[in-house]
N, C-alpha and C positions, 0 to 999 in steps of 0.2 A: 538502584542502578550503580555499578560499577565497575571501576575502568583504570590503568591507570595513568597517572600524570604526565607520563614523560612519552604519550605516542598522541597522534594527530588523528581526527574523524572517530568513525568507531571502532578501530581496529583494538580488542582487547577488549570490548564492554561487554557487561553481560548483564541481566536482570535477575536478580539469588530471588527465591520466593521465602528463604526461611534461614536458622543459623547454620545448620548441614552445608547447604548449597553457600554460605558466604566463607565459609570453614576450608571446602572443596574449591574454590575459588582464589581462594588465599595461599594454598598450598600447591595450587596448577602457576600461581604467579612467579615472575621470576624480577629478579635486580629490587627488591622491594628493599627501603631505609627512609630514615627522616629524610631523606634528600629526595628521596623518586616514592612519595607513599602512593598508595588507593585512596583515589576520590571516592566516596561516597553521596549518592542523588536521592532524596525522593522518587519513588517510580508512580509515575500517575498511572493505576490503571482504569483500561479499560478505557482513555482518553481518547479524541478525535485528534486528531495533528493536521496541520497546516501548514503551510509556508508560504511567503513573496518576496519576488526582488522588486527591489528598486533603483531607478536611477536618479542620483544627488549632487548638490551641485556644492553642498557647504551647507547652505542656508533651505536649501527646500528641496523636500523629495517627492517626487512620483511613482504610484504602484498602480500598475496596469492591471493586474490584476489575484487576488485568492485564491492559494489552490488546494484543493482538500485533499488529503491521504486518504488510498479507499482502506488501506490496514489502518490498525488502531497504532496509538504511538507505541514504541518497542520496537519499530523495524525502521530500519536505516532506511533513509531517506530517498537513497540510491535506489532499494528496493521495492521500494511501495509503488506501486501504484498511484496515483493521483490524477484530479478531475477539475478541469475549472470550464464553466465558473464552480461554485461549490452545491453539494446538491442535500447535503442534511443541516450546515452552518449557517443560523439563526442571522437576521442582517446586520444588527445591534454588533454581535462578535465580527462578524468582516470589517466593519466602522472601525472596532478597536484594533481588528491587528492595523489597515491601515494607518490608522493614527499611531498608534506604538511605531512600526515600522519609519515613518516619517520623523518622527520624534528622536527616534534612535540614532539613525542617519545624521541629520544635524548635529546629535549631541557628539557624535565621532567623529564629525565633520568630513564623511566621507564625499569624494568626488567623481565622479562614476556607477559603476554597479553596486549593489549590497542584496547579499541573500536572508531573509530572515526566518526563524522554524519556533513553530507554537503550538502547544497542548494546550487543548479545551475541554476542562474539567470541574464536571461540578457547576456549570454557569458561567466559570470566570476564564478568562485566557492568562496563559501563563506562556510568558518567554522564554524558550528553548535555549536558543543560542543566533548569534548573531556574526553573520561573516564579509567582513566589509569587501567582497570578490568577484566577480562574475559565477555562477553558478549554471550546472549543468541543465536546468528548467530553462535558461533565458533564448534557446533556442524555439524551445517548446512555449514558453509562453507570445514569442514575437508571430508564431506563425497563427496561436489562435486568437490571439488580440489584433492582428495585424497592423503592430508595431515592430519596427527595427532596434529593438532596445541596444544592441551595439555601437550602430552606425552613431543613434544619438547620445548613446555614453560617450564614444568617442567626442561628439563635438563639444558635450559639457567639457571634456578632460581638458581640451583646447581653448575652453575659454567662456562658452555658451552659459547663458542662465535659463534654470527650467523656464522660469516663468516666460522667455522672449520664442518661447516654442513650441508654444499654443497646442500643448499638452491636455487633454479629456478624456476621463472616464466615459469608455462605450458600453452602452448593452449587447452583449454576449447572446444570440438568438441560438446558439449550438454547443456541442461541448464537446473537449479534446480531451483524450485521455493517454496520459504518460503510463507505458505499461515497459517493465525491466526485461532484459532477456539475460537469460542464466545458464550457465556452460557445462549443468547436473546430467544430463546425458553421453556427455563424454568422461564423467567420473561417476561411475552407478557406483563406487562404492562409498559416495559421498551421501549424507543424511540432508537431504533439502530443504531443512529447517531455515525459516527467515526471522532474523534478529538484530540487534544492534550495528552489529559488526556486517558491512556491506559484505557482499556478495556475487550480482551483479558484472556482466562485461558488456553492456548496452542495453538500448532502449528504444521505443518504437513509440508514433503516435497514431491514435487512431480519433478522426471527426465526423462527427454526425450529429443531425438535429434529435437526437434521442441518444438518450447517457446509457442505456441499455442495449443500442447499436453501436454505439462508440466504443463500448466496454468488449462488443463483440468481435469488431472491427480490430481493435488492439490486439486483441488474443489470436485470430487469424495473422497477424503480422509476424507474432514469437513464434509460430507454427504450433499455435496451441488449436486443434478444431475441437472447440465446445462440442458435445452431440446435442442434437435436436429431440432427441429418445432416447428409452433405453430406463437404465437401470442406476442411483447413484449411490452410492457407499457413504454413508456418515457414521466415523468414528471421532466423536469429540472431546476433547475433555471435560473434568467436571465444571470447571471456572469459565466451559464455552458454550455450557448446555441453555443456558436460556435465550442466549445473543446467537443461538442455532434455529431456533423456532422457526425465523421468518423464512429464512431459510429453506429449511424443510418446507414447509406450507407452501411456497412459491413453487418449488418443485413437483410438491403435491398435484399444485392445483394445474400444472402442464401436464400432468399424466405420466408424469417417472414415478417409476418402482420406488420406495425408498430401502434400502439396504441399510442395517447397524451390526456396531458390533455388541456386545450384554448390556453394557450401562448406559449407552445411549439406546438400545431397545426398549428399555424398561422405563426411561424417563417419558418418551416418548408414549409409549403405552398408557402411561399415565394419564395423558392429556388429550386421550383419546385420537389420537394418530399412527392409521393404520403402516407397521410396515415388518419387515421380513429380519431377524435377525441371523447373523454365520458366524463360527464357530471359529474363537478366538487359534491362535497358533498352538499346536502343541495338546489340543482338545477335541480329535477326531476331526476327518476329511469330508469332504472339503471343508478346506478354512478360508479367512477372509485373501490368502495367498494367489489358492487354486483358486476363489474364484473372479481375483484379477489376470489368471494366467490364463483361466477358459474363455474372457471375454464375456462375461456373464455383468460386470459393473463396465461402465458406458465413462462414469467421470468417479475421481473421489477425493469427498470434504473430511482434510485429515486436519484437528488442530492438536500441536504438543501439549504434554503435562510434563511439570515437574522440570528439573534443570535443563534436560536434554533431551527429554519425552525416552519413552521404555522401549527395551528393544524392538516388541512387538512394533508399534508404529511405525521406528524406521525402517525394519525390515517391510512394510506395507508402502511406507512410501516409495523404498528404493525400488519395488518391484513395479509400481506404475512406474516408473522413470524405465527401468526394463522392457515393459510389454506397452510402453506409448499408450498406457493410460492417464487422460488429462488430470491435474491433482488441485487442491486449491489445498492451502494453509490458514486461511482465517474466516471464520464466518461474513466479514465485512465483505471479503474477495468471493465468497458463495453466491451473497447476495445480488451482486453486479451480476456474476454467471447468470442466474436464473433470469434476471431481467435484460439480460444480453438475448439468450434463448427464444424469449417470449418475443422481444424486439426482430430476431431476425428469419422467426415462423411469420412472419410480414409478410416475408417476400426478399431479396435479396436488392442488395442497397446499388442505388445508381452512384457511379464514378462522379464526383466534383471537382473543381479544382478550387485550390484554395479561394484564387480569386471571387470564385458564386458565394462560398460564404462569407466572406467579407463582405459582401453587396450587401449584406439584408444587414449589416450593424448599424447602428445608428449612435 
């Protein structure tokens, strides 16, 4: 991962997968000296990411609650998606971020809000970054915790200690999901690639007692309508073809066509999973273009390779963003789809108000 020094959030970072792409990066940089060099990260991949705020008072912090990224880490934060409570993070790792999180707080001695962000790699939790600030989740978390986290940051700020505020961890009976809204339809000639460097010009929540109707619920709010049928396009790369599987099989097993393009055809094939492969750009018609233009693909699972993913891809994605075919970018974000799909072949969700779900927390 890298970024350089002298700017704020993600704005400049990138993820180089080799010495080309750090090379290519190096010479796109600009104001670079011993004074303003490139930081240089570890990039976990293929890591789960996380985050929590808290509200601290000096001496003790409170976190309402965990909230998982449905993309893997590598996407801004702004970006991702996320789900709380969390729905694949082990309870052992929630323990530790809360306890890191509270830990960290006092040792900053912050007094008010603090945002915190953590990759889960390998078993172990690893700390991100730490922002002693109010954070764009603490709306989104007050309304599925149903807690005021401002109201009562502010009263810490004024004087309050947690502990005189009979503060409790609730069980979560439902789940919210934080989903980004992206402004790629009024710039088609932008590549809607999701990465470091936010993106992003809002966000939307969607609640339900199933993370598969919440996930669906979200995406009806961006004006994303998942289909319920139809036909889906998986073009993966090769670093996304096995974390594609479930994916694929989930869809499978609703009754969508599966569409590829050659190297996800053939790995597939391999593992004995029926499906249809079309003809790369530039290698006789109809290609995977025409046939998001005839309306023949329903939804499509595009993830990048390489620095900036090949032409072919963006020109694939730009044309869903053209003919208002829904797209996903990362197999994590597939995943949710298909179990969004399956959740709202149910039946179509009855209207709550925040207040009903709040009744059944304990």
């Amino acid at each position: 991962m890298v970024r350089p020094s002298y700017v704020l959030g993600g704005r400049g970072m990138e993820v180089v997968q080799d010495e080309k792409s750090l090379k290519f990066y190096l010479e796109a940089a600009v104001e670079i000296s011993p004074e303003r060099p490139i930081l240089v990260d570890r990039f976990l991949d293929n890591a789960i990411e996380a985050e929590a705020d808290a509200i601290a008072d000096g001496t003790d912090a409170f976190v309402p609650a965990v909230m998982e990224h449905i993309e893997l880490a590598g996407i801004h934060s702004g970006d991702s998606a996320c789900v709380i409570p969390p729905v694949s993070i082990a309870p052992k790792h929630i323990e530790t971020i809360r306890e890191y999180t509270r830990k960290i707080a006092i040792e900053l001695n912050v007094i008010g809000l603090m945002n915190m962000q953590y990759a889960i790699f390998e078993n172990t939790v690893y700390v991100l970054e730490a922002n002693p600030r109010a954070s764009r989740t603490v709306p989104l978390v007050s309304k599925v915790c149903n807690i005021s986290m401002a109201r009562i940051a502010m009263q810490v700020m004024l004087g309050k200690r947690i502990a005189d505020l009979e503060l409790k961890h609730r069980t979560i009976p439902h789940y919210g999901i934080k989903e980004a809204v992206f402004p790629f339809n009024m710039f088609p000639e932008v590549d809607p690639i999701l990465g470091p460097e936010m993106r992003s010009t809002g966000e939307v929540l969607g609640i339900s007692h199933s993370y598969g109707r919440s996930f669906f619920k979200a995406q009806e709010a961006i004006q994303v309508s998942l289909p319920l049928e139809g036909a889906v396009l998986f073009t993966i790369a090769d670093r996304d073809k096995s974390a594609a599987l479930e994916a694929v099989r989930l869809f499978k097993e609703l009754g969508f066509k599966i569409m590829t393009t050659e190297g996800t055809h053939y790995y597939l094939e391999e593992r004995g999973i029926e499906n249809t492969p079309l003809r790369k750009l530039g290698y006789g018609r109809p290609d995977l273009v025409d046939a998001i233009k005839n309306e023949t693909i329903n939804l499509l699972v595009n993830t990048p390779s390489g620095r900036k993913s090949t032409q072919d891809s963006s020109n694939i994605r730009k044309a869903a963003i053209k003919y208002k075919v829904p797209y996903i970018t990362t197999t994590a974000a597939a995943v949710a789809a298909a179990k969004g799909i399956a959740a709202r072949r149910d039946g179509v969700p009855q209207v709550r108000s925040l207040q009903e779900y709040h009744a059944k927390m304990r």
